[in-house]
GUKOLKOL-193470 format. One record per residue (C-alpha): z, x, y. Coordinates in steps of 0.02 Angstrom, whole numbers, m for minus. Each point is the difference from the previous one (the first is absolute). Layout:
# GUKOLKOL-193470
(guvex (Z, X, Y))
...
END
This chain:
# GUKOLKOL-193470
(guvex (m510, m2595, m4856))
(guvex (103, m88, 144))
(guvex (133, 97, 98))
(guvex (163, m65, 23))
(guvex (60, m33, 207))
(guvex (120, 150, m41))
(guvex (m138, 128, m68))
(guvex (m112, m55, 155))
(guvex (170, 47, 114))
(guvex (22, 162, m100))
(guvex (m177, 46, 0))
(guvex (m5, m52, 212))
(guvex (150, 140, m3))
(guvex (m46, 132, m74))
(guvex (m195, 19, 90))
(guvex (86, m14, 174))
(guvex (131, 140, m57))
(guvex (m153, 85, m64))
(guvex (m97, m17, 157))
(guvex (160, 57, 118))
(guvex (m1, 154, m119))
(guvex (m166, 41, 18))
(guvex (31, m32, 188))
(guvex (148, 126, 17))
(guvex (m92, 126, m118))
(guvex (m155, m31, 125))
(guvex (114, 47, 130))
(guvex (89, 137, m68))
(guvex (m159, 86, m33))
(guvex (m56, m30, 173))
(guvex (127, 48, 81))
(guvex (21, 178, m123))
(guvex (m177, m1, 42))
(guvex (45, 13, 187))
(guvex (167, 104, m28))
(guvex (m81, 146, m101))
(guvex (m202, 19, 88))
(guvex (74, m85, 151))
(guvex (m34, m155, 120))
(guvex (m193, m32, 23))
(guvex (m68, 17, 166))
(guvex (m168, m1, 92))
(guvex (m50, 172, 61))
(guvex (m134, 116, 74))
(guvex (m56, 161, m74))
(guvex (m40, 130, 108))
(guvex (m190, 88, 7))
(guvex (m98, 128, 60))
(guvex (m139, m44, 121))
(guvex (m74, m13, 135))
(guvex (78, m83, 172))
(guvex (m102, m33, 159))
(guvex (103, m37, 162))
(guvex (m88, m132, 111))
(guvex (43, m76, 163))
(guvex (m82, m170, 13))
(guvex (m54, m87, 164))
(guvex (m123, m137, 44))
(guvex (m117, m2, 143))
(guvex (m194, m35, 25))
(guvex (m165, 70, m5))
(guvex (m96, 68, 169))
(guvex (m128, 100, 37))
(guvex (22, 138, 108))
(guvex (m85, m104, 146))
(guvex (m52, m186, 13))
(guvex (m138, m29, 121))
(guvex (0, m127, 136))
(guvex (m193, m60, 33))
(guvex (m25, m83, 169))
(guvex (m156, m44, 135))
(guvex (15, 127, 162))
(guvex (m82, m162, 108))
(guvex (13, m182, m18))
(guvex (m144, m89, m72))
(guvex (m35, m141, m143))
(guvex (m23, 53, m182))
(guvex (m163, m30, m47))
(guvex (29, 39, m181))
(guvex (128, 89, m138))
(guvex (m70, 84, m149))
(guvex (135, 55, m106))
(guvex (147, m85, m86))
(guvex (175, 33, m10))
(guvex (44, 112, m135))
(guvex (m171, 71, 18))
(guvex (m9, 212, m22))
(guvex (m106, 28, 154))
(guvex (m87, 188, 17))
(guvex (7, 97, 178))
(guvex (m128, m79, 127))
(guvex (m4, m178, m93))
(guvex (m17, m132, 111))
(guvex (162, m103, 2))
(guvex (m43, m126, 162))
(guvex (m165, m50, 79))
(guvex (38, m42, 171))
(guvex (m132, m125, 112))
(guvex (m106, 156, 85))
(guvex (m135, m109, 110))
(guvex (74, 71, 149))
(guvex (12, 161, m52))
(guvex (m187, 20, m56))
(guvex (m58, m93, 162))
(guvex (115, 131, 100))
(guvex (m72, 122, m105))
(guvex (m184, m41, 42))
(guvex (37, 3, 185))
(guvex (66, 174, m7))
(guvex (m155, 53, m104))
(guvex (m100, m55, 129))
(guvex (92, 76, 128))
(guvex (m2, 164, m73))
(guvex (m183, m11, m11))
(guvex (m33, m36, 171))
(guvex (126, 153, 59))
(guvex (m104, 104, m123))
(guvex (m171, m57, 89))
(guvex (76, 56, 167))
(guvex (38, 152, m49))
(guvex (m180, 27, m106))
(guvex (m79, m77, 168))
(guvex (84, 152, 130))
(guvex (m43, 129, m134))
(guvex (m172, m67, m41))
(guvex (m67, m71, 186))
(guvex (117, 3, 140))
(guvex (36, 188, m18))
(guvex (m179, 78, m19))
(guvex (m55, m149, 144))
(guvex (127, 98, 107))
(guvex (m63, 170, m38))
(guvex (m186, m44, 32))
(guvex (52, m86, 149))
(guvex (102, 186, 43))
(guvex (m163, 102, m48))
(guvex (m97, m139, 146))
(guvex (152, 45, 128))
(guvex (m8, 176, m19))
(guvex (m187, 29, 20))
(guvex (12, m146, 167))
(guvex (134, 118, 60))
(guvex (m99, 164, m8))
(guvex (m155, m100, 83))
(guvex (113, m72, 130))
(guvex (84, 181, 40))
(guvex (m172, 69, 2))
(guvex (m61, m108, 132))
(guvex (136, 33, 96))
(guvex (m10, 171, 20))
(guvex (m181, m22, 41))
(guvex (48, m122, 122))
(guvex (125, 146, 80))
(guvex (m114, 136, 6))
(guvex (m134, m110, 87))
(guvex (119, m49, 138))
(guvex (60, 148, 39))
(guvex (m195, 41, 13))
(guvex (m7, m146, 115))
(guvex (m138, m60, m125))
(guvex (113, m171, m26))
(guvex (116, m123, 76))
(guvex (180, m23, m18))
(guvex (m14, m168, m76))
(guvex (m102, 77, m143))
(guvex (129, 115, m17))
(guvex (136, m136, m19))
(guvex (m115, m84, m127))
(guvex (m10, 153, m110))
(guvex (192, m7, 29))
(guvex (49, m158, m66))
(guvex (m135, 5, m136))
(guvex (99, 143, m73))
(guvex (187, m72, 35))
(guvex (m54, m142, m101))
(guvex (m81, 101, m150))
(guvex (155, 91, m7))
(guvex (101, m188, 1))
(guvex (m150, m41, m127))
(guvex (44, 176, m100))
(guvex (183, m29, 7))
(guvex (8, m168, m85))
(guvex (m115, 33, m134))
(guvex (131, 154, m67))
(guvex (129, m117, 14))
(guvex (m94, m123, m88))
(guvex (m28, 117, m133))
(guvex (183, 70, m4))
(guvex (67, m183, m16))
(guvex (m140, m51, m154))
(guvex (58, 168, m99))
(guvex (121, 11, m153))
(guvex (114, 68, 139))
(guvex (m15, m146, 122))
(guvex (70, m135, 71))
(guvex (m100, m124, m39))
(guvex (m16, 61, m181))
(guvex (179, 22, m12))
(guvex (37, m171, 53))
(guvex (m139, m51, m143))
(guvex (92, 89, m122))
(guvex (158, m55, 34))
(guvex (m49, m173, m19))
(guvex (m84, 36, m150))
(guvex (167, 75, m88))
(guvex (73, m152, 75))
(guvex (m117, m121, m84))
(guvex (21, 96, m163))
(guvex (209, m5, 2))
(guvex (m30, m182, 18))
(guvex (m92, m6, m155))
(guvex (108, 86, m89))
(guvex (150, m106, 51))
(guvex (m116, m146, m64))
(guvex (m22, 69, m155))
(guvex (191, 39, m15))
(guvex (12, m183, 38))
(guvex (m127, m45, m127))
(guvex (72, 85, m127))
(guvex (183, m77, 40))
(guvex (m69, m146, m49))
(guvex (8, 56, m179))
(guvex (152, 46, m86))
(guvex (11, 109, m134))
(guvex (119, 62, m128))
(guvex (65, 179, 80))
(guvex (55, 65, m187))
(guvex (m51, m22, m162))
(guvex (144, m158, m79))
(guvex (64, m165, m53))
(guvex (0, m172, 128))
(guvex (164, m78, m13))
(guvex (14, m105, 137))
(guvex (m109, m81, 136))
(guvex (31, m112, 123))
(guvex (m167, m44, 77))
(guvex (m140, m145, m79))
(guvex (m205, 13, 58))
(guvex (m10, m104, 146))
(guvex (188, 49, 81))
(guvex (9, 84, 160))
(guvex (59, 190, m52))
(guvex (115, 49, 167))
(guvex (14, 200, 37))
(guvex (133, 87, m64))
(guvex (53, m131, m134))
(guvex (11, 64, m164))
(guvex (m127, m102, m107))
(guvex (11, 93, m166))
(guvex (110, 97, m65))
(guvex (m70, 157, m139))
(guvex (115, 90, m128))
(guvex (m93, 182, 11))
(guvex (m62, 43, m181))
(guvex (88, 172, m45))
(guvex (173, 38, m59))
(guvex (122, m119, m64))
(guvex (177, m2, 59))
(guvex (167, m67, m47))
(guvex (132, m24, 124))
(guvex (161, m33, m49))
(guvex (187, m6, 70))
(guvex (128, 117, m89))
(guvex (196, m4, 12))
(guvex (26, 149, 89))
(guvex (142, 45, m129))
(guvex (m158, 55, m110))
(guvex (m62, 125, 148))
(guvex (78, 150, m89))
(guvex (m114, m32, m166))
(guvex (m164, m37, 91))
(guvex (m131, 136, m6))
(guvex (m181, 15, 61))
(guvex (m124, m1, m166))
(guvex (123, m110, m100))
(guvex (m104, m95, m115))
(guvex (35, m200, m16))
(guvex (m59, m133, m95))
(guvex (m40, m178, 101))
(guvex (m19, m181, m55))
(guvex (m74, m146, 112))
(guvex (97, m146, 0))
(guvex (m146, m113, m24))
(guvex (m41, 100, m169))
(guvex (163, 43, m86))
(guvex (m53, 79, m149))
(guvex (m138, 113, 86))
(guvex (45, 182, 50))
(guvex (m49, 132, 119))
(guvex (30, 173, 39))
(guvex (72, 61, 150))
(guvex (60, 153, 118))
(guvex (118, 22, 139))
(guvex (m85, 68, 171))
(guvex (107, m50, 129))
(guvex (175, 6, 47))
(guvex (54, m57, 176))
(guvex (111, 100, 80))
(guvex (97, m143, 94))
(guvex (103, m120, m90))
(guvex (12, m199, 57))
(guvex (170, m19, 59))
(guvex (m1, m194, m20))
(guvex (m43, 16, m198))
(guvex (44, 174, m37))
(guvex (m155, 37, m86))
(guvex (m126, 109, 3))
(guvex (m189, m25, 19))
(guvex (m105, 109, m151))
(guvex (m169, m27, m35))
(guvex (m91, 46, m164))
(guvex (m173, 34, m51))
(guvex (m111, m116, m115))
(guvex (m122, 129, m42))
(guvex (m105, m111, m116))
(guvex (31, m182, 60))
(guvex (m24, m161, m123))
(guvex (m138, m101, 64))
(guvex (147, m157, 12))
(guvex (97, 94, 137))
(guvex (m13, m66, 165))
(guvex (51, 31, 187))
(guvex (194, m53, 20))
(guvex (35, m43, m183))
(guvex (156, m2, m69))
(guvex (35, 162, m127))
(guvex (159, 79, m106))
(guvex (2, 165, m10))
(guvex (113, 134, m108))
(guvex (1, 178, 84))
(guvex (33, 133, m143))
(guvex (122, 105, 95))
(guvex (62, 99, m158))
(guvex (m38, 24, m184))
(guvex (90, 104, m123))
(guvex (m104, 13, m176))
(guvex (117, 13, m167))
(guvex (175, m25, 76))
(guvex (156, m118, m71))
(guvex (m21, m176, 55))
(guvex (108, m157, m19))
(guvex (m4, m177, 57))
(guvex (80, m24, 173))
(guvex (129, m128, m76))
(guvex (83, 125, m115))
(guvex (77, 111, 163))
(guvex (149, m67, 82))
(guvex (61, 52, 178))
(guvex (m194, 69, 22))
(guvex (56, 30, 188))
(guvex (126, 84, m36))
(guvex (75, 111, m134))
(guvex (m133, m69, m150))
(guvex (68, m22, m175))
(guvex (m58, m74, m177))
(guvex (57, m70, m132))
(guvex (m87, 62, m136))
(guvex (38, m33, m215))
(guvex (54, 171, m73))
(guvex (68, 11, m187))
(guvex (16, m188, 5))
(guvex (109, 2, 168))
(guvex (m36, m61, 187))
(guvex (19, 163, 105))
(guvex (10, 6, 182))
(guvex (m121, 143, 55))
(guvex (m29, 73, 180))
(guvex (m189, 27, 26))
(guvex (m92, 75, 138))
(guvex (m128, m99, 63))
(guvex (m195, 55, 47))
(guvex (m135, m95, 74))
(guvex (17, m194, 7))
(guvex (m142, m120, m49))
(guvex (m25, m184, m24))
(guvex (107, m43, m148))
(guvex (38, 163, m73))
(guvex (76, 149, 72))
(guvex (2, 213, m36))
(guvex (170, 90, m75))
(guvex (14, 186, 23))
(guvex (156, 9, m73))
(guvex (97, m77, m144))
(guvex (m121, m115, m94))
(guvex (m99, 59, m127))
(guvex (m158, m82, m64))
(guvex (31, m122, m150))
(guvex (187, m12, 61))
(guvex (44, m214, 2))
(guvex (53, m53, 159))
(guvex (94, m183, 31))
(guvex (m56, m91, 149))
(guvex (102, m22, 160))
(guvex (8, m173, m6))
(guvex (99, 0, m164))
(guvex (179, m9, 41))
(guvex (87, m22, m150))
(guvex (m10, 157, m86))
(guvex (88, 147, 74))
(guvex (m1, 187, m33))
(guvex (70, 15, m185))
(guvex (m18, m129, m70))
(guvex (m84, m4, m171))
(guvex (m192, m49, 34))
(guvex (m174, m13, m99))
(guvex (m151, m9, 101))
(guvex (m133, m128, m38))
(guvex (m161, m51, 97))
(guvex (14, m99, 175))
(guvex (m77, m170, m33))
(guvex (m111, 30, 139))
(guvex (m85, 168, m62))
(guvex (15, 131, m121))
(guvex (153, 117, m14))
END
């Protein structure tokens, strides 16, 4: 059946009137829609949780000393048995240094202790009991020599001999008495309480503090780790002359695990010793340890206005390492089962807080007392109620009374 050019017009007429309708109707029902439950808007629904207060700083991890290893003389390395990165126990050696010297210098003072040892053996076991035989021989020529003197005087005054025999007997005894006289001294000197013992002896002790100061020198020579830890740095390669008092190595002590980090020191009030904190390296995001807070310092850095805390890793990752770079969050409050709401929903937070919150299908304006502060959401005391609807901040178009109807935010739920 064809359609005349006026029926096609007609027909063209009456679907676009039809359409317009259904267009106004579409719109009248939209907007009754809006005028009787009211205009849609995202909002936030109050809950009851849990909100944990953290201050968050950056810093790096240390141990509570790092170890500078150095040589106390100057000599060539001879060889280096451990490797950067290497966990090295107490007494390990770290640095052979070239000792041929120092055993040769050793050697001699061996020797020289022996010999001051045989001088001493040789007064105790030979010159002193030669001296006190020789003593026992004066004494008894001294009582034969005074004997025959005093013969010699009673015969002259007899007349029954000469003076010159009488001056014979004389010096006879003057010279067993000389005789006598330097066989005690002898004797005296070759004692534990003489001279020439005590000058033995002292070069004995003498000898003997050399070889210890060889051995000291020996055993400088070889340097080992003073603590049980972790190599992570050296400067020094086998064959390199190690100079005194240059640090070679450097050892992070094996023990406890710190984290120091810089805080604002508008956060001084909320610090506490034995605040727990959870930590994050920088080289491993996603990983997480616990932490403590130890240390406060009681000065403040003028140039930064921070203050220095440091916190306890009490069971350290194996991927931490001396100076990296961590996060940390000190929990410096918690309140368990209280009202919470996103931060966005509070306007003038700083000053006198208020809400907006959906009641009976109306925006009302609300003053709320505000509690602890975290992240992204944020404690009321006062004037919020959990399950209340609360429009964000950021939405400036509606304004207390108007007609409203919550709905999810697009970015979570209601």
């Amino acid at each position: 059946m064809a359609f005349t050019t006026d029926q096609i017009l007609r027909y063209r007429r009456w679907l676009w009137r039809s359409v317009l309708a259904l267009g106004i109707l579409g719109a009248l029902g939209f907007a009754s829609r809006n005028l009787i439950l009211g205009m849609p808007v995202e909002a936030f629904e109050a809950v009851r949780g849990d909100l944990i207060q953290t201050v968050v700083a950056s810093g790096r991890i240390i141990t509570p000393q790092r170890v500078s290893v150095g040589a106390v003389i100057t000599e060539r390395v001879a060889r280096i048995p451990v490797n950067e990165g290497q966990s090295v126990r107490r007494g390990d050696v770290l640095i052979q240094l070239d000792d041929r010297d120092e055993r040769a210098a050793l050697e001699q003072a061996r020797a020289s202790v022996a010999q001051a040892e045989a001088k001493v053996r040789q007064l105790r076991e030979v010159a002193l009991p030669a001296a006190e035989q020789a003593l026992v021989q004066a004494q008894a020529n001294a009582l034969q020599a005074r004997q025959a003197h005093e013969r010699a005087l009673s015969l002259r005054e007899k007349g029954f001999m000469g003076q010159s025999q009488l001056d014979d007997a004389k010096r006879n005894l003057d010279v067993s008495d000389s005789q006598l006289r330097a066989a005690r001294l002898q004797v005296q000197t070759n004692a534990p309480s003489g001279s020439d013992y005590a000058l033995a002896q002292t070069a004995l002790e003498q000898a003997q503090a050399n070889l210890r100061a060889a051995q000291v020198k020996l055993e400088q020579t070889v340097i080992r780790a003073p603590v049980d830890g972790v190599l992570i740095a050296r400067s020094i390669e086998a064959g390199n002359v190690a100079q005194a008092g240059k640090e070679l190595m450097a050892l992070a002590p094996a023990g406890e695990t710190q984290i120091v980090v810089q805080i604002d020191e508008r956060q001084l009030s909320r610090l506490v010793l034995g605040q727990k904190a959870i930590g994050s390296a920088d080289a491993f995001p996603r990983e997480r340890f616990a932490a403590e807070l130890v240390y406060i310092n009681p000065g403040v850095d003028p140039l930064r206005g921070s203050v220095e805390v440091k916190l306890r890793v009490p069971n350290p990752p194996m991927y931490l390492r001396q100076d990296m770079t961590v996060s940390v969050d000190i929990e410096v409050a918690r309140r368990a089962e209280t009202v919470i709401v996103p931060t966005e929903t509070v306007h003038e937070v700083n000053a006198q807080p208020w809400v907006l919150a959906i009641r009976g299908f109306r925006a009302v304006r609300q003053p709320v007392k505000l509690g602890l502060r975290g992240d992204n959401r944020i404690e009321i005391l006062e004037g919020v109620e959990p399950g209340d609807d609360l429009i964000p901040a950021t939405n400036a178009v509606i304004k207390a009374g108007q007609r409203v109807r919550a709905v999810a935010p697009a970015n979570g739920p209601k």
